[in-house]
mmCIF file as Biopython writes it, N, C-alpha, C and O atoms, coordinates in Angstrom:
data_model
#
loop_
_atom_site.group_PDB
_atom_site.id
_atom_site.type_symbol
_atom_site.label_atom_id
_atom_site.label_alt_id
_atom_site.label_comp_id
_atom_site.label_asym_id
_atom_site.label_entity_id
_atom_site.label_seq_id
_atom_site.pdbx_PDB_ins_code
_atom_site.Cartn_x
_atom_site.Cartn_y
_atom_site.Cartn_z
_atom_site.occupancy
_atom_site.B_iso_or_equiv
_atom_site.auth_seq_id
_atom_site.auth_asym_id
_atom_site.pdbx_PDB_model_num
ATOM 1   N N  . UNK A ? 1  ? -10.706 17.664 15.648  1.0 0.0 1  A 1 
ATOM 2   C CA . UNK A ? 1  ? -9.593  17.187 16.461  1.0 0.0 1  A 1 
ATOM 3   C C  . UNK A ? 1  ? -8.457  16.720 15.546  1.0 0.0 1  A 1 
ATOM 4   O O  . UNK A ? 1  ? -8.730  16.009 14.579  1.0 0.0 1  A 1 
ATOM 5   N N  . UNK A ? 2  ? -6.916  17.170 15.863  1.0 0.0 2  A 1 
ATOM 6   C CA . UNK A ? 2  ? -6.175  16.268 15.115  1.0 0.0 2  A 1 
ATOM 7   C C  . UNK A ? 2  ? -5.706  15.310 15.349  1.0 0.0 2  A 1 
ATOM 8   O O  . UNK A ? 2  ? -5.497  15.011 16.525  1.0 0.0 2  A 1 
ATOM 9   N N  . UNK A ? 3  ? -5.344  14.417 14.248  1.0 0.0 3  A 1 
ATOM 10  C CA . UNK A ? 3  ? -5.311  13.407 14.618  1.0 0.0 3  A 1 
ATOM 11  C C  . UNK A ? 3  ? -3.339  13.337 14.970  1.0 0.0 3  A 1 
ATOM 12  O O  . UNK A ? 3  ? -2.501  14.229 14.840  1.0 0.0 3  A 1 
ATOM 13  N N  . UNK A ? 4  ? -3.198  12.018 15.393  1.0 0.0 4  A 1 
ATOM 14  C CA . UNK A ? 4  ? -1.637  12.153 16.300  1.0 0.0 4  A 1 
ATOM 15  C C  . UNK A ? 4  ? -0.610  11.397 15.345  1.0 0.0 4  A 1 
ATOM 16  O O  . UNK A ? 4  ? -0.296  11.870 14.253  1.0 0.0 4  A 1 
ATOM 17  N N  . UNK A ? 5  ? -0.371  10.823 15.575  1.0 0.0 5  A 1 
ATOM 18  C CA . UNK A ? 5  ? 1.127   10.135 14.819  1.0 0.0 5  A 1 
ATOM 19  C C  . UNK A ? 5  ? 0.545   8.677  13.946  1.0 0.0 5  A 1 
ATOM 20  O O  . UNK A ? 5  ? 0.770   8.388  12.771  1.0 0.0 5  A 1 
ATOM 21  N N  . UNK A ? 6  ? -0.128  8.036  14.793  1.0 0.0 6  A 1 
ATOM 22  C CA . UNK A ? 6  ? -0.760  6.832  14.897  1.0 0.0 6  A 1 
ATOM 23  C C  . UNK A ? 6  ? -1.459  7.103  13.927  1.0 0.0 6  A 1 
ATOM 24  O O  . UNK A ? 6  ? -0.941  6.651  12.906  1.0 0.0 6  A 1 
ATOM 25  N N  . UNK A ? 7  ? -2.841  7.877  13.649  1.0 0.0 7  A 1 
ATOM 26  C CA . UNK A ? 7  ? -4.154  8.098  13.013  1.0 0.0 7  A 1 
ATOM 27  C C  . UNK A ? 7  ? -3.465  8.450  11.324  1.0 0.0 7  A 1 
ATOM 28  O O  . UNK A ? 7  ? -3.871  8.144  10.203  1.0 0.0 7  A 1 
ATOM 29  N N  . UNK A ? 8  ? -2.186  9.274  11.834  1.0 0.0 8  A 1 
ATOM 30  C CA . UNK A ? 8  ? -1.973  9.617  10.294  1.0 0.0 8  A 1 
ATOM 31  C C  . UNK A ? 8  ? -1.232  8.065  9.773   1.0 0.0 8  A 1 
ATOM 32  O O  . UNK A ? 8  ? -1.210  7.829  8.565   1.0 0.0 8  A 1 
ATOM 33  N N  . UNK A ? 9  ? -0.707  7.163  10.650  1.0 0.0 9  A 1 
ATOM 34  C CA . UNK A ? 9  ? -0.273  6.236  9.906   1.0 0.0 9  A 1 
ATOM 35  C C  . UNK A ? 9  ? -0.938  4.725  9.611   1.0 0.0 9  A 1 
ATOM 36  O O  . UNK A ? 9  ? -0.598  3.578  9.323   1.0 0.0 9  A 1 
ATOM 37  N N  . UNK A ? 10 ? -2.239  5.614  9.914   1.0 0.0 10 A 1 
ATOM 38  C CA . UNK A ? 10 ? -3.022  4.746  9.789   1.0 0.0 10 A 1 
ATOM 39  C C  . UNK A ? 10 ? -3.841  4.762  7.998   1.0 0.0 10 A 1 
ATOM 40  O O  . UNK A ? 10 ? -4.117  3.891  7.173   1.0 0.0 10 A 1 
ATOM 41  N N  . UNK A ? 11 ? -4.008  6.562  8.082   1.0 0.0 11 A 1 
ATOM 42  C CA . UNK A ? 11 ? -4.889  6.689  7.029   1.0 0.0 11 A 1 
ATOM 43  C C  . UNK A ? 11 ? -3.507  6.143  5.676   1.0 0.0 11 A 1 
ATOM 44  O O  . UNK A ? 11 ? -3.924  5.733  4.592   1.0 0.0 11 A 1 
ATOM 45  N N  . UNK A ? 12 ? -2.440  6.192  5.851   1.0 0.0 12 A 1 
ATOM 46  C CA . UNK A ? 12 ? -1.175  5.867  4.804   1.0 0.0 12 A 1 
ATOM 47  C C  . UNK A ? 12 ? -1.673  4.248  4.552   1.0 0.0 12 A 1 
ATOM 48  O O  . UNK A ? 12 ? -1.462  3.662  3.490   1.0 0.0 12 A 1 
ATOM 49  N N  . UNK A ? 13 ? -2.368  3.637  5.715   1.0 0.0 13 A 1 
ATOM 50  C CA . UNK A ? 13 ? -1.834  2.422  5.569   1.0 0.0 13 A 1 
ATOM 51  C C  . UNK A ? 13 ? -3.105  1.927  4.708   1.0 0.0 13 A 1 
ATOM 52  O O  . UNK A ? 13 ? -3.153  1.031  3.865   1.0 0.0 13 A 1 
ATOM 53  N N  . UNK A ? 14 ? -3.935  2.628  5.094   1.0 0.0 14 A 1 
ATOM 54  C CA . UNK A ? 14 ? -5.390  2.342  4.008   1.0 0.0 14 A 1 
ATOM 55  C C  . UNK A ? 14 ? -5.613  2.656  2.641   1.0 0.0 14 A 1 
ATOM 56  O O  . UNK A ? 14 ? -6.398  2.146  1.842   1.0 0.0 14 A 1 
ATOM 57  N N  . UNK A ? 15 ? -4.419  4.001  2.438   1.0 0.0 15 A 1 
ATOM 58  C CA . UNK A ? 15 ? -4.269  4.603  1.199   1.0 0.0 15 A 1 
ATOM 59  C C  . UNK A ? 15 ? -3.469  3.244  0.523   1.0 0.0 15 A 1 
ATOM 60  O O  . UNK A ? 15 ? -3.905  2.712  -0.497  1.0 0.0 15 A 1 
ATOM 61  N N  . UNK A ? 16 ? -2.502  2.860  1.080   1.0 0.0 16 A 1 
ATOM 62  C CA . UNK A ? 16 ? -1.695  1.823  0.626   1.0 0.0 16 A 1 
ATOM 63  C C  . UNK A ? 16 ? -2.431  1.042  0.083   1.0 0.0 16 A 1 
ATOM 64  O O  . UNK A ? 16 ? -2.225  0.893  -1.122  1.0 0.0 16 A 1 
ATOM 65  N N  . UNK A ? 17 ? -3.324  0.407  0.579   1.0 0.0 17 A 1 
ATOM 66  C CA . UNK A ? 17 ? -4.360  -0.848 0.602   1.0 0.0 17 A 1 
ATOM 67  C C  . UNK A ? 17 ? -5.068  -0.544 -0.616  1.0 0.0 17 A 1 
ATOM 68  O O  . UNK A ? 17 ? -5.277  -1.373 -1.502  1.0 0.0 17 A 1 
ATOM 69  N N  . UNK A ? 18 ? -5.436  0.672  -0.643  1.0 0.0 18 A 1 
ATOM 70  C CA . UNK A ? 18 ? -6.230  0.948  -1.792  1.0 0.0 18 A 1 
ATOM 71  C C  . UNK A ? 18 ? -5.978  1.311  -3.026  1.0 0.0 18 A 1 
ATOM 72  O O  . UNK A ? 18 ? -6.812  1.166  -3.920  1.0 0.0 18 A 1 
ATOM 73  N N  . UNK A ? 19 ? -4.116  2.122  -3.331  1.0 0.0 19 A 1 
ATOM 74  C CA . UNK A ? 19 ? -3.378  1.850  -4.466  1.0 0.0 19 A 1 
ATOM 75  C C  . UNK A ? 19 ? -3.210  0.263  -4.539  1.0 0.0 19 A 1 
ATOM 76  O O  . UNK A ? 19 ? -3.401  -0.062 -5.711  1.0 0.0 19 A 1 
ATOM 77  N N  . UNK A ? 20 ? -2.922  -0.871 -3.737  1.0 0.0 20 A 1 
ATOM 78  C CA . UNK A ? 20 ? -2.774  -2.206 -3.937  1.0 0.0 20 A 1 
ATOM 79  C C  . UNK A ? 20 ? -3.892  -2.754 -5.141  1.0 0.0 20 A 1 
ATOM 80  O O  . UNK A ? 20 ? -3.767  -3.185 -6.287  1.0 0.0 20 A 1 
ATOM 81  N N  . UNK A ? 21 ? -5.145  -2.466 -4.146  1.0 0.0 21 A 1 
ATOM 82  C CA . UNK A ? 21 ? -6.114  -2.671 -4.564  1.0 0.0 21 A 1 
ATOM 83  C C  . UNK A ? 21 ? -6.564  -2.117 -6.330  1.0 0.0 21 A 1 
ATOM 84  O O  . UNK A ? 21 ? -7.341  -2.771 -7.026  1.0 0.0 21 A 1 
ATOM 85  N N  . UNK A ? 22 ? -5.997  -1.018 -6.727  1.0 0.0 22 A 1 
ATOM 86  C CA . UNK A ? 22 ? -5.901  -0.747 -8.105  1.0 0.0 22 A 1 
ATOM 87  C C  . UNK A ? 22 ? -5.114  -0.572 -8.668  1.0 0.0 22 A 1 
ATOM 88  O O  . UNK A ? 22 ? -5.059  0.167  -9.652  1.0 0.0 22 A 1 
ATOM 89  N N  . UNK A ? 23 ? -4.044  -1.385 -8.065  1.0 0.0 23 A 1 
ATOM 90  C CA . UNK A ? 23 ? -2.888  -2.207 -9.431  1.0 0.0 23 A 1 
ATOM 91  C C  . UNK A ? 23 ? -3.304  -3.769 -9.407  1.0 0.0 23 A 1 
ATOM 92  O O  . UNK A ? 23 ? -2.844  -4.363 -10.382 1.0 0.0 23 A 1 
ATOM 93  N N  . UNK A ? 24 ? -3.977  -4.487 -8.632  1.0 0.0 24 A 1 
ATOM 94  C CA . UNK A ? 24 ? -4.607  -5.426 -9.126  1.0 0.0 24 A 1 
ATOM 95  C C  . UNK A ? 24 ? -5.472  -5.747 -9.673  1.0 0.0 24 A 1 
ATOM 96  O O  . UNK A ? 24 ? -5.616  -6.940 -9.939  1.0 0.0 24 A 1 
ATOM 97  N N  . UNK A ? 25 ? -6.369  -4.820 -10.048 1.0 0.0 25 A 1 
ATOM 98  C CA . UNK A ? 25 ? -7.370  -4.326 -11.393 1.0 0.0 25 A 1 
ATOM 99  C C  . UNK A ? 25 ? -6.733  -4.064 -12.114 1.0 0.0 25 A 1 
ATOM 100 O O  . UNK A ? 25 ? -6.917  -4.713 -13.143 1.0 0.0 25 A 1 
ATOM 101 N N  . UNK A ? 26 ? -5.677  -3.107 -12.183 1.0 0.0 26 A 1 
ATOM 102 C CA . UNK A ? 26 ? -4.974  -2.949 -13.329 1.0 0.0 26 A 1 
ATOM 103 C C  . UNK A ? 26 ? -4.091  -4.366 -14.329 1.0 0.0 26 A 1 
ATOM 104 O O  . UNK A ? 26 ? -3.687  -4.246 -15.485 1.0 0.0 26 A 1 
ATOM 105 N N  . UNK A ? 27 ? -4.024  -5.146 -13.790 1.0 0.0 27 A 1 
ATOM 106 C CA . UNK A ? 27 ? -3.301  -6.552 -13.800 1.0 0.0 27 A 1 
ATOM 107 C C  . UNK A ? 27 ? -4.696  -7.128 -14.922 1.0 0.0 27 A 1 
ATOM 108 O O  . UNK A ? 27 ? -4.502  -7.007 -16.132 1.0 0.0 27 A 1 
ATOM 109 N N  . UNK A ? 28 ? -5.781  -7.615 -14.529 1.0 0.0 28 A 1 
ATOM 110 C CA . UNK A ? 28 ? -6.733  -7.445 -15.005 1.0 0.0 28 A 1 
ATOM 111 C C  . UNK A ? 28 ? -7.502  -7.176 -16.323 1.0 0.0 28 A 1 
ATOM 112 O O  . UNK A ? 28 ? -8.435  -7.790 -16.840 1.0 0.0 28 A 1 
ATOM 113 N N  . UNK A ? 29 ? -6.635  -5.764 -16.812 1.0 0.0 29 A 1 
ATOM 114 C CA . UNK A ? 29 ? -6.900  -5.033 -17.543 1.0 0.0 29 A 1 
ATOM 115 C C  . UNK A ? 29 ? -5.853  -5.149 -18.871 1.0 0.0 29 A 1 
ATOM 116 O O  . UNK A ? 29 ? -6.123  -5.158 -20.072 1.0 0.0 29 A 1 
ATOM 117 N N  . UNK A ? 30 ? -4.272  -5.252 -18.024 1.0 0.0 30 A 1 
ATOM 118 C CA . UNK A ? 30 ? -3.054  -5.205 -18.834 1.0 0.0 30 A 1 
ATOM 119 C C  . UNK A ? 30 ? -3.332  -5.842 -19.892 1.0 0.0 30 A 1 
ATOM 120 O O  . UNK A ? 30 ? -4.075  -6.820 -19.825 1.0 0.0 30 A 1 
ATOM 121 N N  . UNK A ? 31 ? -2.889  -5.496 -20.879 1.0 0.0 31 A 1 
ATOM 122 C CA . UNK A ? 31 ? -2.831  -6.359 -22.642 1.0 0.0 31 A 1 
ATOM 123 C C  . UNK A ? 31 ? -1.006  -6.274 -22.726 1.0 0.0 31 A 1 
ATOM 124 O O  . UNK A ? 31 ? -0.418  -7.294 -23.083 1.0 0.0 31 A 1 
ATOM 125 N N  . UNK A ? 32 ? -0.194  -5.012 -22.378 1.0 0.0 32 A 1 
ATOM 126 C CA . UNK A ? 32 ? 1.286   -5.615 -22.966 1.0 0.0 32 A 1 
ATOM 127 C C  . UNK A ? 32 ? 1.893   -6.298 -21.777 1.0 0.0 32 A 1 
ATOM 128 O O  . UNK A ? 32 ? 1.464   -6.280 -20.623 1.0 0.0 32 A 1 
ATOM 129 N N  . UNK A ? 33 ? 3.177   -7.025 -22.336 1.0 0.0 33 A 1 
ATOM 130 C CA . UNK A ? 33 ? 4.139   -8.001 -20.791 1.0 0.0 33 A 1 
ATOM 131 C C  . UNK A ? 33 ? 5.125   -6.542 -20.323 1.0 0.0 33 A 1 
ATOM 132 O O  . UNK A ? 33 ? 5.765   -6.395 -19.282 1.0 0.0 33 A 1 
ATOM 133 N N  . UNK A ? 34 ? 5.008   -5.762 -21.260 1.0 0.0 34 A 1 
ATOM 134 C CA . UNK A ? 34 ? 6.217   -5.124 -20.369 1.0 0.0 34 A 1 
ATOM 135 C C  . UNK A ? 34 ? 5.598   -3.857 -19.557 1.0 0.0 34 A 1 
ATOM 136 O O  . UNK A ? 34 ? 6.296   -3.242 -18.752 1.0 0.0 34 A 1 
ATOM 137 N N  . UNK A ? 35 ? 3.561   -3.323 -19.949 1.0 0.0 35 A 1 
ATOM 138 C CA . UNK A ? 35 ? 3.426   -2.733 -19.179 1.0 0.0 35 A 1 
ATOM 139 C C  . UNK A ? 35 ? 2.676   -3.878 -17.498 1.0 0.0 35 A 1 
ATOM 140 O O  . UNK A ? 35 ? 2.354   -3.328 -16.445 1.0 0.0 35 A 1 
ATOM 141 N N  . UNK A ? 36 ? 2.589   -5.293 -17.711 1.0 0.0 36 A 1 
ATOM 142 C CA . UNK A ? 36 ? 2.050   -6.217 -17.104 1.0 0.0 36 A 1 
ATOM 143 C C  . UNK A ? 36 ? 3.355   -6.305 -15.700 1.0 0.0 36 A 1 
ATOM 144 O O  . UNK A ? 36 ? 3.130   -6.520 -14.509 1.0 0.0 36 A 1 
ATOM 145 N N  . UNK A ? 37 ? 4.895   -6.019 -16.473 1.0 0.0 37 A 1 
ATOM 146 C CA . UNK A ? 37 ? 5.639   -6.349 -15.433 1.0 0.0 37 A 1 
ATOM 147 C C  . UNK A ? 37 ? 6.142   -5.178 -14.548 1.0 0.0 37 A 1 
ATOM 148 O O  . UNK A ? 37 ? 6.720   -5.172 -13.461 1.0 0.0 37 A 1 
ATOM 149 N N  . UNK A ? 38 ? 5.658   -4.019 -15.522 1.0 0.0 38 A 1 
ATOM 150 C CA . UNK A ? 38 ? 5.270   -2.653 -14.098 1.0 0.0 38 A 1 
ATOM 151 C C  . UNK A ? 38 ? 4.830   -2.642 -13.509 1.0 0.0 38 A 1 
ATOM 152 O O  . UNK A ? 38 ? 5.176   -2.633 -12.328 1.0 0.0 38 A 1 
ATOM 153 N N  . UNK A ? 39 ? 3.301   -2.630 -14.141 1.0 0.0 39 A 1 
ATOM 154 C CA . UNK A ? 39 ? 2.192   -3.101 -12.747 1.0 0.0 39 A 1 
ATOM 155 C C  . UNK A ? 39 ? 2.988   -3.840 -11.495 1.0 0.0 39 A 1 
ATOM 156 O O  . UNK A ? 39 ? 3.450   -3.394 -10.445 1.0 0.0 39 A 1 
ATOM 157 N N  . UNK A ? 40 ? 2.942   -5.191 -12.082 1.0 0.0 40 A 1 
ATOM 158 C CA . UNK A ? 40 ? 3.750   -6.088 -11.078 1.0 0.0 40 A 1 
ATOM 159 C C  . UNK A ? 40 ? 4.503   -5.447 -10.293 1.0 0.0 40 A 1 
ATOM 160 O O  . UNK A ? 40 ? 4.201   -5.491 -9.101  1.0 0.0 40 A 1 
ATOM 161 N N  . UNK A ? 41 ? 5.905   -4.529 -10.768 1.0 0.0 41 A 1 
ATOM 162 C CA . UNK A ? 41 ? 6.899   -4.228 -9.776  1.0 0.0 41 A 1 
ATOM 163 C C  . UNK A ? 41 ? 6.000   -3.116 -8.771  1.0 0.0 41 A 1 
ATOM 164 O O  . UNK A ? 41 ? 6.080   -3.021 -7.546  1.0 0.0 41 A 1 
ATOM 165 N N  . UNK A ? 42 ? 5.236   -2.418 -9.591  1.0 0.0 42 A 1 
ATOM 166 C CA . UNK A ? 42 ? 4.954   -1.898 -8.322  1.0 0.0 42 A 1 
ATOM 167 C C  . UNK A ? 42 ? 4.073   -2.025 -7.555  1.0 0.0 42 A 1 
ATOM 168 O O  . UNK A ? 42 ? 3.815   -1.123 -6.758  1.0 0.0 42 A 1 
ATOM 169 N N  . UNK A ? 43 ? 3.342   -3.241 -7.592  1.0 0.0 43 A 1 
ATOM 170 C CA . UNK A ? 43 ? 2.437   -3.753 -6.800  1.0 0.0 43 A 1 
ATOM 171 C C  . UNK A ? 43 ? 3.213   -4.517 -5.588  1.0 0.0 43 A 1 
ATOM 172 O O  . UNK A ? 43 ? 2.687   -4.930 -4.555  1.0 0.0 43 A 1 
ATOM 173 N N  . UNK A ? 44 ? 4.554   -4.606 -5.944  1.0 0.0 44 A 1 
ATOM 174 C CA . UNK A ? 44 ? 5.298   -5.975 -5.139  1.0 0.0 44 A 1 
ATOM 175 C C  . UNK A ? 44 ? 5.804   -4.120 -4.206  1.0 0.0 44 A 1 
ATOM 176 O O  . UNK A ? 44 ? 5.505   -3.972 -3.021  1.0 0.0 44 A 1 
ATOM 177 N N  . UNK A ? 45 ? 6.423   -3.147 -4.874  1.0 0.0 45 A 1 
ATOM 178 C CA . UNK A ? 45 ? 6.492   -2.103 -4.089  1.0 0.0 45 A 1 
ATOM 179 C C  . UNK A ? 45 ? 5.793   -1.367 -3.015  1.0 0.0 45 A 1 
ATOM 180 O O  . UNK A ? 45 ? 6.150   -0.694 -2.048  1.0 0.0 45 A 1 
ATOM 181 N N  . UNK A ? 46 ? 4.479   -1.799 -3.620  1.0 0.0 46 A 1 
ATOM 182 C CA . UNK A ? 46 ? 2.978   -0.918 -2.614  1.0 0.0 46 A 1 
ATOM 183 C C  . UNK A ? 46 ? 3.330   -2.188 -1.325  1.0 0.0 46 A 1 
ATOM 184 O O  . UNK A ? 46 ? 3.820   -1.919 -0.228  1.0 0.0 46 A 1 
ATOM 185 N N  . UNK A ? 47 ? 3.004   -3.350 -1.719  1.0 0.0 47 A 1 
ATOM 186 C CA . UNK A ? 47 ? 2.776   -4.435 -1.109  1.0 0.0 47 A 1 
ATOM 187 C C  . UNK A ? 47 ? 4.263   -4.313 0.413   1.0 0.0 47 A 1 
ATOM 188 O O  . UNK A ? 47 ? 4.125   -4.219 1.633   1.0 0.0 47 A 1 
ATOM 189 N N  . UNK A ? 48 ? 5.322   -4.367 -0.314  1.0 0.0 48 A 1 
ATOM 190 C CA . UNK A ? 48 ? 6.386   -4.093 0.677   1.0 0.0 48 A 1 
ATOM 191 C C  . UNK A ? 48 ? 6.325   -2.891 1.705   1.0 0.0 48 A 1 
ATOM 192 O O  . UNK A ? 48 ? 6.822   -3.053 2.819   1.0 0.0 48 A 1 
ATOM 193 N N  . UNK A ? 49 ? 5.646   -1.520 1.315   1.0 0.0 49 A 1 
ATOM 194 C CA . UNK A ? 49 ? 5.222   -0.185 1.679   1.0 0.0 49 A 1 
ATOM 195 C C  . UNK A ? 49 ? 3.950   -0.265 2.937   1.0 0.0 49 A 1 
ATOM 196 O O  . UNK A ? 49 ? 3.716   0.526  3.850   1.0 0.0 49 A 1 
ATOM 197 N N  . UNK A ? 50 ? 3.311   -1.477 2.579   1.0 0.0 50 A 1 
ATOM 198 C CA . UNK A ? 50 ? 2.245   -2.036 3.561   1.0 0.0 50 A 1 
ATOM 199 C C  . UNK A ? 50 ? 2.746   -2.789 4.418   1.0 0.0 50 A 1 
ATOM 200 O O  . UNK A ? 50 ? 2.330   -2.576 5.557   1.0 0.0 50 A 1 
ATOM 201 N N  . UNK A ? 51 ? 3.739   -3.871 4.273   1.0 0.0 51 A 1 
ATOM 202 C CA . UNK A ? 51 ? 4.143   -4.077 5.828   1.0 0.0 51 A 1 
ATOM 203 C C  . UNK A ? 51 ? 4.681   -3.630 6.273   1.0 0.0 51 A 1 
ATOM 204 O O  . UNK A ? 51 ? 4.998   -4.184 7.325   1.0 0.0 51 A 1 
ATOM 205 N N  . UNK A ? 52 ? 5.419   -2.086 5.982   1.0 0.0 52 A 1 
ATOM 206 C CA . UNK A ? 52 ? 6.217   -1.398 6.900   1.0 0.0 52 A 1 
ATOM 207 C C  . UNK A ? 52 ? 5.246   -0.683 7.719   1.0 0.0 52 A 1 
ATOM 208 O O  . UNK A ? 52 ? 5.093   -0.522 8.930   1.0 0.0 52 A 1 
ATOM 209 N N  . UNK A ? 53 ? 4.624   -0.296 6.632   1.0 0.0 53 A 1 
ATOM 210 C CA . UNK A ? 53 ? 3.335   0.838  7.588   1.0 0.0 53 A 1 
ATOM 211 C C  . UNK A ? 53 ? 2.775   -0.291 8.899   1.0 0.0 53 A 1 
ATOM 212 O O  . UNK A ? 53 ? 3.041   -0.145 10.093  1.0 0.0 53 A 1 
ATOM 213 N N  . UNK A ? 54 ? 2.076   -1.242 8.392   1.0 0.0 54 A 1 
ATOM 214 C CA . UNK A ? 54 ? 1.853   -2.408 9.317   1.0 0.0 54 A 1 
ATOM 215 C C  . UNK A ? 54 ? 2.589   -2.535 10.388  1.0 0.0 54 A 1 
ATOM 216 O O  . UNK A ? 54 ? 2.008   -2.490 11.473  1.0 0.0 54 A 1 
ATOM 217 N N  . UNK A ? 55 ? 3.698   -2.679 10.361  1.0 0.0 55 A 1 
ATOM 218 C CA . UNK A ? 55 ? 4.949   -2.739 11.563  1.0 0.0 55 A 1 
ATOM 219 C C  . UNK A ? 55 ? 4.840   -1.348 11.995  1.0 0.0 55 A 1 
ATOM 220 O O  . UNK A ? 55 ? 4.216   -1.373 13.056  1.0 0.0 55 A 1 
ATOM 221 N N  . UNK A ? 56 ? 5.136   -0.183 11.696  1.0 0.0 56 A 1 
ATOM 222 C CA . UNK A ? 56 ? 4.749   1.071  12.461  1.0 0.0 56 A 1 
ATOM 223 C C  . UNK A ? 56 ? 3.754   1.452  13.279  1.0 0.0 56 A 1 
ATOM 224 O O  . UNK A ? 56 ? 3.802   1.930  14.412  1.0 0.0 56 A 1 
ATOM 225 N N  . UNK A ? 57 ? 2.561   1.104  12.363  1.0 0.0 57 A 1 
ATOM 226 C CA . UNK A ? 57 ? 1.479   0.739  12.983  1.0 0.0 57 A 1 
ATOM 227 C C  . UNK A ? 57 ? 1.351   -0.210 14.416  1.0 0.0 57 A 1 
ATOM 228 O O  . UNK A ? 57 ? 0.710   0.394  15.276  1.0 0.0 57 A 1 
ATOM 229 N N  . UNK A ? 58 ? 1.723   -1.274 14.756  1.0 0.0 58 A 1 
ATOM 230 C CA . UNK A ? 58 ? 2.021   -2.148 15.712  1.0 0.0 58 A 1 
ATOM 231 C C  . UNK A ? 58 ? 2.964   -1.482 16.914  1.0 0.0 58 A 1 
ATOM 232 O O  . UNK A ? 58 ? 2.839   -1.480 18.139  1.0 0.0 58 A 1 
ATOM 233 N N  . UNK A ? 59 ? 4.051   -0.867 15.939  1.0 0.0 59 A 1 
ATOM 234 C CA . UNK A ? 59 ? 4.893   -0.442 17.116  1.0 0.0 59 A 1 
ATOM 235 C C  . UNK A ? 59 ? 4.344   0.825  17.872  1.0 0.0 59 A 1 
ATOM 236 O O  . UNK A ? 59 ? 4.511   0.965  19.083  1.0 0.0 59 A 1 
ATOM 237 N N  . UNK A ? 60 ? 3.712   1.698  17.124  1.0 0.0 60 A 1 
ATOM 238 C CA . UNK A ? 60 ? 2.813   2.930  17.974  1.0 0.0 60 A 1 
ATOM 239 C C  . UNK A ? 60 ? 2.180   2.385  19.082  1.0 0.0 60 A 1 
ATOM 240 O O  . UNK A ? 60 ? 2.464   2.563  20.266  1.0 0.0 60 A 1 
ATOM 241 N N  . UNK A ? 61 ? 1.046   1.513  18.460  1.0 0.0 61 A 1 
ATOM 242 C CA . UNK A ? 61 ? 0.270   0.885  18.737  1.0 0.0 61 A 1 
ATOM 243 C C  . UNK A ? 61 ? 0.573   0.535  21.041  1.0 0.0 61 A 1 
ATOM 244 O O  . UNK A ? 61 ? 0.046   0.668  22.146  1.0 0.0 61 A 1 
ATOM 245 N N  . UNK A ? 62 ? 1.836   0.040  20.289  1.0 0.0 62 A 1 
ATOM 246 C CA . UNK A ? 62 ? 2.282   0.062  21.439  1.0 0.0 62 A 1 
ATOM 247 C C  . UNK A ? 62 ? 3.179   0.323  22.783  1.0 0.0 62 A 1 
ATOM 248 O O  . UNK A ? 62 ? 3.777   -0.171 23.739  1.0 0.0 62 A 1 
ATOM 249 N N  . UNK A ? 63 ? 2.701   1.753  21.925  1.0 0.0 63 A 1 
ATOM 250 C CA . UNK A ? 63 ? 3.769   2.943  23.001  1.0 0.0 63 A 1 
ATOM 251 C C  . UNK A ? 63 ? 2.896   3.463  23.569  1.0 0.0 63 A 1 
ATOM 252 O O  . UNK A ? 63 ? 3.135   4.338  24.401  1.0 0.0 63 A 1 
#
């Protein structure tokens, strides 16, 4: 079965969760500050990328 609008923005929102999830291992791991403050930016990027999906998510949700 395919899935609809919703299901695919769902599996984005788990993918999200789970790049999150390994840039904060990566944090972890970091030894330099300037590859420590990449990580960072783009963890603060994934992180921002998740409450949009979140809010999409909600608004399907309730159509």
């Amino acid at each position: 079965m395919q899935k609809n609008a919703r299901g695919y923005v769902q599996d984005s929102c788990e993918a999200l969760n789970n790049a999150a999830s390994c840039l904060q291992d990566a944090l972890q791991t970091v030894e330099k500050t300037h590859n420590r403050q990449r990580i960072e930016s783009s963890l603060q990027a994934v992180q921002s990328a998740i409450s949009q999906c979140i809010s999409t998510e909600q608004a399907l949700s309730q159509e």
